[in-house]
PDB file of N, CA, C, O and CB in Angstrom:
ATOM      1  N   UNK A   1      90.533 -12.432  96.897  1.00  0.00           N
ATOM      2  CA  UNK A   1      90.883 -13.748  96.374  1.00  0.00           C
ATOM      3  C   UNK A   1      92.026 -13.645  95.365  1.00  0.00           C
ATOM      4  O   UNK A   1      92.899 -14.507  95.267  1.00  0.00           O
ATOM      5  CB  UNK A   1      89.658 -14.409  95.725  1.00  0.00           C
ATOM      6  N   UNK A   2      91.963 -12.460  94.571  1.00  0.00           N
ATOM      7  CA  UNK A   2      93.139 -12.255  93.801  1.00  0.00           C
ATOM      8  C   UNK A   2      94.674 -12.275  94.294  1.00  0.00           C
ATOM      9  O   UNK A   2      95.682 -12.817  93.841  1.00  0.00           O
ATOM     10  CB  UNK A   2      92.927 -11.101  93.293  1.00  0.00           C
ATOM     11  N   UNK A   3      94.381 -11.301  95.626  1.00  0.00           N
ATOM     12  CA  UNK A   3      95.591 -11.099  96.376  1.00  0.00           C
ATOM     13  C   UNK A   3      96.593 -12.641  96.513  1.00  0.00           C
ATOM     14  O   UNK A   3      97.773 -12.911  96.288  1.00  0.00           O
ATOM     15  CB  UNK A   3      95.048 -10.492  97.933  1.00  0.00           C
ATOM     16  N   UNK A   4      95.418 -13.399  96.993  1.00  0.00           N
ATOM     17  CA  UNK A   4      95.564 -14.706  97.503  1.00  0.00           C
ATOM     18  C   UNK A   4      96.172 -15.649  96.794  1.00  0.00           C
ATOM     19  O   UNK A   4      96.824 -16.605  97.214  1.00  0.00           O
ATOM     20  CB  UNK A   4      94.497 -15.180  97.794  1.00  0.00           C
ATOM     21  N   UNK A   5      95.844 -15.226  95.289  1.00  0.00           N
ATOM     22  CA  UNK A   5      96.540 -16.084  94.115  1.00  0.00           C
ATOM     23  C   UNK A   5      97.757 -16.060  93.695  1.00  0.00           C
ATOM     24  O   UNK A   5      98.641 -16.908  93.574  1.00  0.00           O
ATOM     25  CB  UNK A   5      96.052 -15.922  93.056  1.00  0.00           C
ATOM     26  N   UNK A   6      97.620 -14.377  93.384  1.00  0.00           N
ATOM     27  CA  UNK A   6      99.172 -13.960  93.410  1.00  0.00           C
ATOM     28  C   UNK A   6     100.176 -13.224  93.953  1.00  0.00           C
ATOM     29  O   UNK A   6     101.090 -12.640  93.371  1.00  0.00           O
ATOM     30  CB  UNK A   6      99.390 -13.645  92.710  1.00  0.00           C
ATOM     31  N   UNK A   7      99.923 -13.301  95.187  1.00  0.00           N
ATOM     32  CA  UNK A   7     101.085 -12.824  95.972  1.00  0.00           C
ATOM     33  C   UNK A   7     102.417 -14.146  96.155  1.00  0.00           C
ATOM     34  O   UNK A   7     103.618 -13.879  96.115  1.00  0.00           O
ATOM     35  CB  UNK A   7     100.369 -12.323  97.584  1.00  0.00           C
ATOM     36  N   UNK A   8     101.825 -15.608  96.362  1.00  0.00           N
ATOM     37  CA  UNK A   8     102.986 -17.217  96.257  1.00  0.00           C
ATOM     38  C   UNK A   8     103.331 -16.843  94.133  1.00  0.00           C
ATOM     39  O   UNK A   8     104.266 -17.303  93.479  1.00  0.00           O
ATOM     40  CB  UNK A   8     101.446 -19.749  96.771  1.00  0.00           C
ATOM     41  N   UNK A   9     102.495 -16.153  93.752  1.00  0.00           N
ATOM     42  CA  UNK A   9     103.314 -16.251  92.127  1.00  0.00           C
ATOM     43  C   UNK A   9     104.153 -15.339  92.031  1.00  0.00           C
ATOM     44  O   UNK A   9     105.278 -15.635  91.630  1.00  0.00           O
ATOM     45  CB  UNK A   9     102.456 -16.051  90.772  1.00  0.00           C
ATOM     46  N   UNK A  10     103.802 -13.815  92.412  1.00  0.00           N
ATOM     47  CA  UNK A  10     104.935 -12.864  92.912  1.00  0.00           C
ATOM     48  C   UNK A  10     106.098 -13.422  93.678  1.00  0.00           C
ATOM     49  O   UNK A  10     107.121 -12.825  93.345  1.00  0.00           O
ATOM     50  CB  UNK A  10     104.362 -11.854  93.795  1.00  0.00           C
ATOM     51  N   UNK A  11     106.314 -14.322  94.557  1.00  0.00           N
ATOM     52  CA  UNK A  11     107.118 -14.372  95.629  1.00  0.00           C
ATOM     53  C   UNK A  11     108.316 -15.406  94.476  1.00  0.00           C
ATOM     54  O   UNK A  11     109.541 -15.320  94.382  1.00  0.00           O
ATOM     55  CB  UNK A  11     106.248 -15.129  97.311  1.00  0.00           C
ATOM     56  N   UNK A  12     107.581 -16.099  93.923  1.00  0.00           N
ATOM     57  CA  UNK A  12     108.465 -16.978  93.077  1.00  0.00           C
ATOM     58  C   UNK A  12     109.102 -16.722  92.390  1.00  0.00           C
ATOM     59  O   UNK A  12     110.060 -17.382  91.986  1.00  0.00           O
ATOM     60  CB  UNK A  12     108.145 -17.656  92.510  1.00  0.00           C
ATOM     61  N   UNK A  13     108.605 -15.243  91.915  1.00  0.00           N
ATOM     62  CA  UNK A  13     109.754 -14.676  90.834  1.00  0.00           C
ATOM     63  C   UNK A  13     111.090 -14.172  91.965  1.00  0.00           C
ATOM     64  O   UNK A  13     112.286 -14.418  91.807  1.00  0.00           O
ATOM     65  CB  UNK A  13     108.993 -13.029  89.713  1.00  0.00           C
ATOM     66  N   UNK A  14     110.538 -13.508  92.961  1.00  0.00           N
ATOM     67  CA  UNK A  14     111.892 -13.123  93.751  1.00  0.00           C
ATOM     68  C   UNK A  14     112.608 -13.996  94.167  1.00  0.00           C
ATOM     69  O   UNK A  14     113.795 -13.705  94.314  1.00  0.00           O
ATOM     70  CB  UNK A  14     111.778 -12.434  94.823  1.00  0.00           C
ATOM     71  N   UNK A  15     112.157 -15.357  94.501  1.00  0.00           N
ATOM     72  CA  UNK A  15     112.819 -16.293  94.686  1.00  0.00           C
ATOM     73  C   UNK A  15     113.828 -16.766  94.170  1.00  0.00           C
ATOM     74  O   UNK A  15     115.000 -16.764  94.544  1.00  0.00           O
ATOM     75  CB  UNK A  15     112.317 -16.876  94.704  1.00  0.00           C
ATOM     76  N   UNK A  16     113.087 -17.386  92.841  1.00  0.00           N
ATOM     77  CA  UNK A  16     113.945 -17.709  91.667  1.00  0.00           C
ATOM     78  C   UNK A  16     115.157 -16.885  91.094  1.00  0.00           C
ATOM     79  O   UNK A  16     116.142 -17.494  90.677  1.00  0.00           O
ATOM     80  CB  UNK A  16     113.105 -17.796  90.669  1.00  0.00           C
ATOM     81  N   UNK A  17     115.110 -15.631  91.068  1.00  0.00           N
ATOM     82  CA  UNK A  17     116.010 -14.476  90.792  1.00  0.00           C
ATOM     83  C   UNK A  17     115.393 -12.830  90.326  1.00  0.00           C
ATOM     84  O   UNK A  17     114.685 -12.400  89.415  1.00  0.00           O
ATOM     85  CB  UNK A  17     116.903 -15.055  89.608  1.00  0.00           C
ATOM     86  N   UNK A  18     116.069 -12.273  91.442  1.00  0.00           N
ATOM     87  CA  UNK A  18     115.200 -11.058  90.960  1.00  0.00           C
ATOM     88  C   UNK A  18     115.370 -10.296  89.637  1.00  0.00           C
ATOM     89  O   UNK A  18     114.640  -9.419  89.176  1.00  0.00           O
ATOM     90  CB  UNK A  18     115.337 -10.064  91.907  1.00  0.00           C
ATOM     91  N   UNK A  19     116.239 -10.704  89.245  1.00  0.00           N
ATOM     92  CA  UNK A  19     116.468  -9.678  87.792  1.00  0.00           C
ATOM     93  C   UNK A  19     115.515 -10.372  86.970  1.00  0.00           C
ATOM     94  O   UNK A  19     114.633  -9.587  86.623  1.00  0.00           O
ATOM     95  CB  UNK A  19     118.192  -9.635  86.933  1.00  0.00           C
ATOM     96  N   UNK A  20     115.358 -11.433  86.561  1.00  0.00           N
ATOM     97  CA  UNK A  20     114.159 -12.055  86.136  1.00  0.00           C
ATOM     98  C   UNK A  20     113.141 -11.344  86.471  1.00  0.00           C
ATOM     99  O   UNK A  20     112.845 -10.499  85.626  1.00  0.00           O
ATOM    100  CB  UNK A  20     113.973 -13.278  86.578  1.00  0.00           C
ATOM    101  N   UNK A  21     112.406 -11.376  87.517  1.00  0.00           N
ATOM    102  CA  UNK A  21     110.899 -10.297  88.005  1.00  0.00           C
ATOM    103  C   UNK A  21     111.201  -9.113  87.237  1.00  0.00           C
ATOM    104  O   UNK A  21     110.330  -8.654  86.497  1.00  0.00           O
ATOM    105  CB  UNK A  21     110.701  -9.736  89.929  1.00  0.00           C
ATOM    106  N   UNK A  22     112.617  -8.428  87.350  1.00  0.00           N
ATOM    107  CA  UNK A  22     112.472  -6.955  87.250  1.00  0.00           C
ATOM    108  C   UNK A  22     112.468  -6.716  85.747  1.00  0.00           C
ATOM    109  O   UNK A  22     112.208  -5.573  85.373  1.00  0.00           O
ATOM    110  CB  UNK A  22     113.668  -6.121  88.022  1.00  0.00           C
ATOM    111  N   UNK A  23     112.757  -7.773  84.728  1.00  0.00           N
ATOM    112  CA  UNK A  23     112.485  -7.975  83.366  1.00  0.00           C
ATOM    113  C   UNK A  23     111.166  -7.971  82.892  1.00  0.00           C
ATOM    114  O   UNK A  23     110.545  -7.064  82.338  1.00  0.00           O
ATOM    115  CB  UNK A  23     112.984  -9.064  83.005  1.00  0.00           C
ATOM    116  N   UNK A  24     110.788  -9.226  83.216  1.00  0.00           N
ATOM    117  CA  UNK A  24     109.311  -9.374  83.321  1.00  0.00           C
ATOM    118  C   UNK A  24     108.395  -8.026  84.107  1.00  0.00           C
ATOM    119  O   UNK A  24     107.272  -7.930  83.612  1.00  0.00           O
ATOM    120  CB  UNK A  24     109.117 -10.807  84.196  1.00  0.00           C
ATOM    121  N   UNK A  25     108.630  -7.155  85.046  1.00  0.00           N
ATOM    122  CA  UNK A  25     107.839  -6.864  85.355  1.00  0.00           C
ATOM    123  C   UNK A  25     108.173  -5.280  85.101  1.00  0.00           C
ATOM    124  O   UNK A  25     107.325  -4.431  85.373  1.00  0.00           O
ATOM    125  CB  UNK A  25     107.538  -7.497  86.455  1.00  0.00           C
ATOM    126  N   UNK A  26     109.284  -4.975  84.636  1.00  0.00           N
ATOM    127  CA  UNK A  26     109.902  -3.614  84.046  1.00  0.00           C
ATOM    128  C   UNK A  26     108.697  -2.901  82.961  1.00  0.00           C
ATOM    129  O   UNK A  26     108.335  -3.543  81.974  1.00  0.00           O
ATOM    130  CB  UNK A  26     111.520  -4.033  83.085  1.00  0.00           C
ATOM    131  N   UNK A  27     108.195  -1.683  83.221  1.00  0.00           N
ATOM    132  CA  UNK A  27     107.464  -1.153  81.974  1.00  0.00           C
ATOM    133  C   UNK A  27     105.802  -1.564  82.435  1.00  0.00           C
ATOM    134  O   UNK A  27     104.901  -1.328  81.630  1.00  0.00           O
ATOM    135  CB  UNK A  27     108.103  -2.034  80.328  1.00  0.00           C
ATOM    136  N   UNK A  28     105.493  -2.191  83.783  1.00  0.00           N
ATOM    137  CA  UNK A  28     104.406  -2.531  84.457  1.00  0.00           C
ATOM    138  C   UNK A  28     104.262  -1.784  85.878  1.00  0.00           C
ATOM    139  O   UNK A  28     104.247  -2.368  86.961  1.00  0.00           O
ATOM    140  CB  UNK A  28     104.441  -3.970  84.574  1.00  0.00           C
ATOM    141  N   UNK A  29     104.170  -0.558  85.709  1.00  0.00           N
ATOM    142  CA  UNK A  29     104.463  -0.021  86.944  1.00  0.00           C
ATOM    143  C   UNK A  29     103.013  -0.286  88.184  1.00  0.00           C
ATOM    144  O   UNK A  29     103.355  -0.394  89.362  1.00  0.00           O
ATOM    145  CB  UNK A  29     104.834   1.684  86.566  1.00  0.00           C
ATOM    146  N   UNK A  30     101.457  -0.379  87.855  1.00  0.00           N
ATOM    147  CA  UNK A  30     100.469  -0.584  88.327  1.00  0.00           C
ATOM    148  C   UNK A  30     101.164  -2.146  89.059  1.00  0.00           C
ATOM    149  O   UNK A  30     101.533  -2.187  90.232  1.00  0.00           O
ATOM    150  CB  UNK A  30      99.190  -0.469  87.218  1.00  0.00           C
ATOM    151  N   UNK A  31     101.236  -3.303  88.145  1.00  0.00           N
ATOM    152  CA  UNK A  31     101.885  -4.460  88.263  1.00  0.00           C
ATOM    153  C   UNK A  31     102.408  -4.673  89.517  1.00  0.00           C
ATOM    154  O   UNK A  31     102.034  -5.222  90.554  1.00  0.00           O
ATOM    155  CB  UNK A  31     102.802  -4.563  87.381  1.00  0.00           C
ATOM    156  N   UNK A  32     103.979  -3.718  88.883  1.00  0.00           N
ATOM    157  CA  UNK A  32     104.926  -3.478  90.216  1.00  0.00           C
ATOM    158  C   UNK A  32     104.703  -3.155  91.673  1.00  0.00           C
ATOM    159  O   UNK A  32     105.287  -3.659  92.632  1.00  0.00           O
ATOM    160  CB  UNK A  32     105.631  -2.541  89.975  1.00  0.00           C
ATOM    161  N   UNK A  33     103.592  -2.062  91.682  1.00  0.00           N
ATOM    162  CA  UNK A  33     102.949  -1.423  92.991  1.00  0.00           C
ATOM    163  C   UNK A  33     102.119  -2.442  93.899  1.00  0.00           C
ATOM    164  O   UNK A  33     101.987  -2.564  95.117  1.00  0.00           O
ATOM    165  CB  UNK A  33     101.916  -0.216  92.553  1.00  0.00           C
ATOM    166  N   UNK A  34     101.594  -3.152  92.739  1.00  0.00           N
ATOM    167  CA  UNK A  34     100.874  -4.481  93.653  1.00  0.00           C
ATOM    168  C   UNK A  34     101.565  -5.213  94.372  1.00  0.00           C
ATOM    169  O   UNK A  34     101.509  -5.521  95.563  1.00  0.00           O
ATOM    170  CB  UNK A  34     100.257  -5.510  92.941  1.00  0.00           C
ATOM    171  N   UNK A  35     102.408  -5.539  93.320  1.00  0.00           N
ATOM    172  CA  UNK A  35     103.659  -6.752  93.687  1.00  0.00           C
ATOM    173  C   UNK A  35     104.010  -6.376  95.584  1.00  0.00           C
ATOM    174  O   UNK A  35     103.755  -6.987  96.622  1.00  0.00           O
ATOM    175  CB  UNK A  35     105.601  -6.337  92.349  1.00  0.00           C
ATOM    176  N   UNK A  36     104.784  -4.911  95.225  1.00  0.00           N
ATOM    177  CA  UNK A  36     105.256  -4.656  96.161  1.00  0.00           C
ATOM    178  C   UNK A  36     103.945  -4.331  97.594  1.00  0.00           C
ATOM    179  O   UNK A  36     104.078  -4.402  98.815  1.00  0.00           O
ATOM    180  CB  UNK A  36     106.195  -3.578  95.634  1.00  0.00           C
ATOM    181  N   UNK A  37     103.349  -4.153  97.164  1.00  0.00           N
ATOM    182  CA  UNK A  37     102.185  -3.998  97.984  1.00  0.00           C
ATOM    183  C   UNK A  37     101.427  -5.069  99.187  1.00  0.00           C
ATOM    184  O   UNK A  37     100.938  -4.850 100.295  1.00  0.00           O
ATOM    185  CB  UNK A  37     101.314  -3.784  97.005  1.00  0.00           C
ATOM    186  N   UNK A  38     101.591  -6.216  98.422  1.00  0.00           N
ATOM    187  CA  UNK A  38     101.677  -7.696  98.747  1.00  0.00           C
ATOM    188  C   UNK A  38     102.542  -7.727  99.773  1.00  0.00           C
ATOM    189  O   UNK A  38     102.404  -7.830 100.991  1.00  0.00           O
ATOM    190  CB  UNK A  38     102.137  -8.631  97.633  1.00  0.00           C
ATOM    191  N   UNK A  39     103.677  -7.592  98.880  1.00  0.00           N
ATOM    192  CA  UNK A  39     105.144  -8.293  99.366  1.00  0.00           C
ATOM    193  C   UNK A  39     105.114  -7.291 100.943  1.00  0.00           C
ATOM    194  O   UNK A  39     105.716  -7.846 101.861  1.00  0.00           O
ATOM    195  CB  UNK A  39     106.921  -7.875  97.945  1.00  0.00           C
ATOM    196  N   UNK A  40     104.503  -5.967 101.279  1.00  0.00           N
ATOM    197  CA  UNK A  40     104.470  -5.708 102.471  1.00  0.00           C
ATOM    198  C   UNK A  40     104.055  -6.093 103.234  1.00  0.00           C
ATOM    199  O   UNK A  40     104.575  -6.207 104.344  1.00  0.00           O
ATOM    200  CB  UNK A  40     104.293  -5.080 102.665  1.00  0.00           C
ATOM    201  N   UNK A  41     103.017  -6.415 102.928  1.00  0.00           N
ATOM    202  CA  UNK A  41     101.777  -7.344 103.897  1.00  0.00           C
ATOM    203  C   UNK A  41     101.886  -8.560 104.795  1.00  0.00           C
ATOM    204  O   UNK A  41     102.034  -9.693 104.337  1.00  0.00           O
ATOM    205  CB  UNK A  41     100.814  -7.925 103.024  1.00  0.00           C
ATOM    206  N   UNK A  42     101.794  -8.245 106.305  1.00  0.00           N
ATOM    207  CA  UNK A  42     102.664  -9.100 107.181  1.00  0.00           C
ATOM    208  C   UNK A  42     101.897 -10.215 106.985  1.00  0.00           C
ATOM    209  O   UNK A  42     102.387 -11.160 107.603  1.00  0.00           O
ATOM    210  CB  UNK A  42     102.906  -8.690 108.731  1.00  0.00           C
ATOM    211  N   UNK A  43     100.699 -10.570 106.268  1.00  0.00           N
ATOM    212  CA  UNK A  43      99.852 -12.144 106.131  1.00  0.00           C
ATOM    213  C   UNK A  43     100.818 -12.343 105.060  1.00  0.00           C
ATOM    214  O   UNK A  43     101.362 -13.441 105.185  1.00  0.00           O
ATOM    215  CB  UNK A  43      97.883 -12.324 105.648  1.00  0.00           C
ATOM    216  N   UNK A  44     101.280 -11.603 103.933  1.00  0.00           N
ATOM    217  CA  UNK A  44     102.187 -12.202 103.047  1.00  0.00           C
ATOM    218  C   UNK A  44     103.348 -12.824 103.489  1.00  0.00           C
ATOM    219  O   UNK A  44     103.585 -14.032 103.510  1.00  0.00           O
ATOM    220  CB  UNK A  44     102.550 -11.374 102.229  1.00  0.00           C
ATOM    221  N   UNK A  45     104.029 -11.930 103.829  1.00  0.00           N
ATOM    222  CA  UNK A  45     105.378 -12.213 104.459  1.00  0.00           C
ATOM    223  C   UNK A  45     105.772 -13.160 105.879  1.00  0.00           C
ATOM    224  O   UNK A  45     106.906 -13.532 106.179  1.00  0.00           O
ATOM    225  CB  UNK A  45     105.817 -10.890 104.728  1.00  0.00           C
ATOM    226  N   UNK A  46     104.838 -13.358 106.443  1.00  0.00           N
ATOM    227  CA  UNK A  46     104.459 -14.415 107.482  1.00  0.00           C
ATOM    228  C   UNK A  46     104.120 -16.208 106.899  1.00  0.00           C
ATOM    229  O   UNK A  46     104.398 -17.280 107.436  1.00  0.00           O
ATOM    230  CB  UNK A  46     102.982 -13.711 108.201  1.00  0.00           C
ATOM    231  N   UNK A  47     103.555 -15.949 105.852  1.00  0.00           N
ATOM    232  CA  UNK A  47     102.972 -17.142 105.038  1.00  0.00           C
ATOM    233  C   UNK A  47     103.965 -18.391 105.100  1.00  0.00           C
ATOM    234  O   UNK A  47     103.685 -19.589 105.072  1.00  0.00           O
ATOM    235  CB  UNK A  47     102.740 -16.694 103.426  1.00  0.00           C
ATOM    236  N   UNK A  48     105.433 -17.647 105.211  1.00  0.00           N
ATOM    237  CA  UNK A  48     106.257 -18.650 104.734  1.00  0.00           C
ATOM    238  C   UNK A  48     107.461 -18.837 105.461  1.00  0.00           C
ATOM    239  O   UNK A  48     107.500 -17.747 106.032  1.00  0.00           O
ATOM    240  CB  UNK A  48     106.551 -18.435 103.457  1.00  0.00           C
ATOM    241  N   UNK A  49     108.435 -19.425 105.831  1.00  0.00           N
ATOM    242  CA  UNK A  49     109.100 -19.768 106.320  1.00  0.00           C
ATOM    243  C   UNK A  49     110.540 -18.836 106.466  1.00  0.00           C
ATOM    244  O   UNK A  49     110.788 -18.337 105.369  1.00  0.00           O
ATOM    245  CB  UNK A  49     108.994 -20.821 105.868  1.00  0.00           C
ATOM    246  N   UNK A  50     111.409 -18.514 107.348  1.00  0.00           N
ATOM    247  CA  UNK A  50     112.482 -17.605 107.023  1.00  0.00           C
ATOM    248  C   UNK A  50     113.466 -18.081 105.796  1.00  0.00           C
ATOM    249  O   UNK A  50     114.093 -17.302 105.079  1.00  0.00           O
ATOM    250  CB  UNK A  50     113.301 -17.412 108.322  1.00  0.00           C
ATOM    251  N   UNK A  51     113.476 -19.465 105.698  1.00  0.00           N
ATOM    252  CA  UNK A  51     114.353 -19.847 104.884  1.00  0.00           C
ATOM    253  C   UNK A  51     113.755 -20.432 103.307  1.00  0.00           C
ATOM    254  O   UNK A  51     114.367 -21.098 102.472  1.00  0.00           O
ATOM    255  CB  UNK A  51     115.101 -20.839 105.707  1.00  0.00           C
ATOM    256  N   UNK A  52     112.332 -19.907 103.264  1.00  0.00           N
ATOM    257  CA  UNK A  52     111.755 -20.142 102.059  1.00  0.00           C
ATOM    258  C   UNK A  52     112.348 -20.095 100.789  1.00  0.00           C
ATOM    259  O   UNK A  52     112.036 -20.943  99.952  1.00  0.00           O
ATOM    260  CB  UNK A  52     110.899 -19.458 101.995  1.00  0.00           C
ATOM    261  N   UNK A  53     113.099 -19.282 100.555  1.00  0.00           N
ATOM    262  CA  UNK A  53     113.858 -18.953  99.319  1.00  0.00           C
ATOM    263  C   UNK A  53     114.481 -20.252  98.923  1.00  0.00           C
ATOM    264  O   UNK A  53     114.255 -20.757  97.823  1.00  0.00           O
ATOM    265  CB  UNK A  53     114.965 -17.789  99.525  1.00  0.00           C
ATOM    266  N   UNK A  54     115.359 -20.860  99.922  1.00  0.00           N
ATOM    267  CA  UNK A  54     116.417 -22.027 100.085  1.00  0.00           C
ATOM    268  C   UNK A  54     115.613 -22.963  99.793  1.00  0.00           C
ATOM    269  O   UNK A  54     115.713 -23.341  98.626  1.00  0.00           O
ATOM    270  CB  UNK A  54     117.166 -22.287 101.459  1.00  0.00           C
ATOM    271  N   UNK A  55     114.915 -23.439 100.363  1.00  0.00           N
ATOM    272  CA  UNK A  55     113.604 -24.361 100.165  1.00  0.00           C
ATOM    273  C   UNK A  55     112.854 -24.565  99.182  1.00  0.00           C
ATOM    274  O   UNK A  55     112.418 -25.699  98.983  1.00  0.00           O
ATOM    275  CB  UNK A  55     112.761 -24.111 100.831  1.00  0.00           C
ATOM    276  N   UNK A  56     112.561 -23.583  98.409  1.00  0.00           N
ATOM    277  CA  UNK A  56     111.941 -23.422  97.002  1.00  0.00           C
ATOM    278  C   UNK A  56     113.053 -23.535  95.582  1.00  0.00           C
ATOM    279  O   UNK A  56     112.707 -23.685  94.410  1.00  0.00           O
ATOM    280  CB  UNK A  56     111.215 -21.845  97.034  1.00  0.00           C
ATOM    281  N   UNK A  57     114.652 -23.395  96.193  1.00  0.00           N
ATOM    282  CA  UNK A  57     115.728 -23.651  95.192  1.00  0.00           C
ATOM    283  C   UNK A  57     115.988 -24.724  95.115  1.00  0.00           C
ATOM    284  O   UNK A  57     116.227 -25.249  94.027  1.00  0.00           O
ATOM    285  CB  UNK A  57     116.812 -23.112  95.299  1.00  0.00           C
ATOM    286  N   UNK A  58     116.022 -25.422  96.346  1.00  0.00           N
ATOM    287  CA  UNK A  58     116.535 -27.006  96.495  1.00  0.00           C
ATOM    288  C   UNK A  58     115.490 -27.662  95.817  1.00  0.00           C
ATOM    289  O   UNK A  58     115.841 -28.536  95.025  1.00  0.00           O
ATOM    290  CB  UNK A  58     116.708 -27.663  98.106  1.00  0.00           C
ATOM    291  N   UNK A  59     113.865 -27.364  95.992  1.00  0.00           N
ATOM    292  CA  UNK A  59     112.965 -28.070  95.419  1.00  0.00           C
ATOM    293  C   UNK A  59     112.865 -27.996  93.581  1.00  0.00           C
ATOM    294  O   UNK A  59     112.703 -28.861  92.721  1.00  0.00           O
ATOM    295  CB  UNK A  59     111.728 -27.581  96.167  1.00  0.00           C
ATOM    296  N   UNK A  60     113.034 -26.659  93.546  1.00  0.00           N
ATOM    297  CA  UNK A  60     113.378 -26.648  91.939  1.00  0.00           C
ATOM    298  C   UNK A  60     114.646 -27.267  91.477  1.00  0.00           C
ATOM    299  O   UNK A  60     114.633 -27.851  90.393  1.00  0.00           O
ATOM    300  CB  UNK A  60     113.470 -25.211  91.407  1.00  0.00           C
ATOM    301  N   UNK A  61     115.795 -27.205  92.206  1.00  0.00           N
ATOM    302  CA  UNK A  61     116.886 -28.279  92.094  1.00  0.00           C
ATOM    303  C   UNK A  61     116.371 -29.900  92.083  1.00  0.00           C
ATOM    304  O   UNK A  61     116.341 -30.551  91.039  1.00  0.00           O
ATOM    305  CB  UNK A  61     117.885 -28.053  93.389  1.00  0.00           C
ATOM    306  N   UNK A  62     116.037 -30.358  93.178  1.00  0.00           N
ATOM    307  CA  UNK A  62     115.569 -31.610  93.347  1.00  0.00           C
ATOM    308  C   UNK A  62     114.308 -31.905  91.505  1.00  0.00           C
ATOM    309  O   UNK A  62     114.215 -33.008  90.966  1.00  0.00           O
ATOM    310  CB  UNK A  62     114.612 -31.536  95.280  1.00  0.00           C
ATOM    311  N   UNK A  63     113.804 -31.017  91.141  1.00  0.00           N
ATOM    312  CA  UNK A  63     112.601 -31.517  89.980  1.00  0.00           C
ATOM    313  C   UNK A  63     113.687 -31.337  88.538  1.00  0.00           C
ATOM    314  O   UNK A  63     113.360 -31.601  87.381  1.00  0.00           O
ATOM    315  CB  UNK A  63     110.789 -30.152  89.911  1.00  0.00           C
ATOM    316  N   UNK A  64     114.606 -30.981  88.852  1.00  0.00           N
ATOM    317  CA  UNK A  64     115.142 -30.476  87.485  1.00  0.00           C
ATOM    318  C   UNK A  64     114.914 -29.411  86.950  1.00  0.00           C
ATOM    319  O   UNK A  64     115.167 -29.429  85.746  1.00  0.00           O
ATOM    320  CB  UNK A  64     114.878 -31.113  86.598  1.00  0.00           C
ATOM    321  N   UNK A  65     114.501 -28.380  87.374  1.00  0.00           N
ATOM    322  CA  UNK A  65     113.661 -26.994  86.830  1.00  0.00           C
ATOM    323  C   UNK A  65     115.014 -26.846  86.119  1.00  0.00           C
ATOM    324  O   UNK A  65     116.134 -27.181  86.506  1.00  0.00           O
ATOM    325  CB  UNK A  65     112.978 -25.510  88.070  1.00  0.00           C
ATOM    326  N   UNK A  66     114.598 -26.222  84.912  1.00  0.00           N
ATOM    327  CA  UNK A  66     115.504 -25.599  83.889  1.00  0.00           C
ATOM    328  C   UNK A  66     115.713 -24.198  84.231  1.00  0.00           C
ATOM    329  O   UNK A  66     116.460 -23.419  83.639  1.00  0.00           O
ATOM    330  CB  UNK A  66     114.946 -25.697  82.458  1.00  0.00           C
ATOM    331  N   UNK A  67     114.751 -23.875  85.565  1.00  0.00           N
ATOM    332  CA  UNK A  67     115.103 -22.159  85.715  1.00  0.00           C
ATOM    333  C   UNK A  67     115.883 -22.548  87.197  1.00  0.00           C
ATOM    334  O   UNK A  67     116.473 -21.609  87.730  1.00  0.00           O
ATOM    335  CB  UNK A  67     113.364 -20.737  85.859  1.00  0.00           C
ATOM    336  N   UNK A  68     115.913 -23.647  87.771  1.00  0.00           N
ATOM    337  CA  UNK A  68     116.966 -23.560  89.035  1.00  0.00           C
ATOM    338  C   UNK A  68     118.252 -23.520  88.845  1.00  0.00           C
ATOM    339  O   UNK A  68     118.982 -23.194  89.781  1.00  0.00           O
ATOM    340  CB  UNK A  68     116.907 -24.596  89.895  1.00  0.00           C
ATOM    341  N   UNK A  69     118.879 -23.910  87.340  1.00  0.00           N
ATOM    342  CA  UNK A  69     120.164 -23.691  87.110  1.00  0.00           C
ATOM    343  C   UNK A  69     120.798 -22.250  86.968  1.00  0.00           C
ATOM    344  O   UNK A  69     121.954 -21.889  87.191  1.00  0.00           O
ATOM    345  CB  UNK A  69     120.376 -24.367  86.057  1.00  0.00           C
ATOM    346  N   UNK A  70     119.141 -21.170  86.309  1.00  0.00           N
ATOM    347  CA  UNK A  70     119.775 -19.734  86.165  1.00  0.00           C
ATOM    348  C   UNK A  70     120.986 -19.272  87.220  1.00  0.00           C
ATOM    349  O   UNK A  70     121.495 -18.155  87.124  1.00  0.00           O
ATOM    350  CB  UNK A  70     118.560 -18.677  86.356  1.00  0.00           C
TER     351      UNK A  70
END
C-alpha cells in the first residue's frame, strides 16, 4: 500500500524537474533506491500515459502552480 502511495509522489518530482528530486532527495540514499525501484516497475511505469510529463505541466500551468514556472 505504501508502494501505491508513493510511487504518483515520486513521479511528480521527476516530472516537475529533476534537479529538484535530486536536491530533495540527495544524502537519502535508502530513499533514492526505492524511488528508483518503483520507477522500474512496469505497474509503475505503465500507470500513466507516454506523454504524462506534458500533461501534468500544462495542468500545473493551467492551476497557477508557483512550481510550473521553475
Amino acid at each position: 500500500m505504501v508502494d501505491a502511495v508513493y510511487a504518483p509522489l515520486f513521479r511528480y518530482f521527476e516530472s516537475i524537474d529533476a534537479t529538484v528530486a535530486h536536491q530533495i532527495f540527495d544524502g537519502l540514499p535508502r530513499i533514492s533506491a526505492w524511488r528508483e525501484a518503483l520507477e522500474a516497475r512496469s505497474s509503475v511505469r505503465d500507470a500513466v500515459v507516454e506523454d504524462y510529463a506534458d500533461r501534468f505541466q500544462t495542468h500545473l500551468r493551467q492551476q497557477g502552480a508557483l512550481i510550473a514556472a521553475a
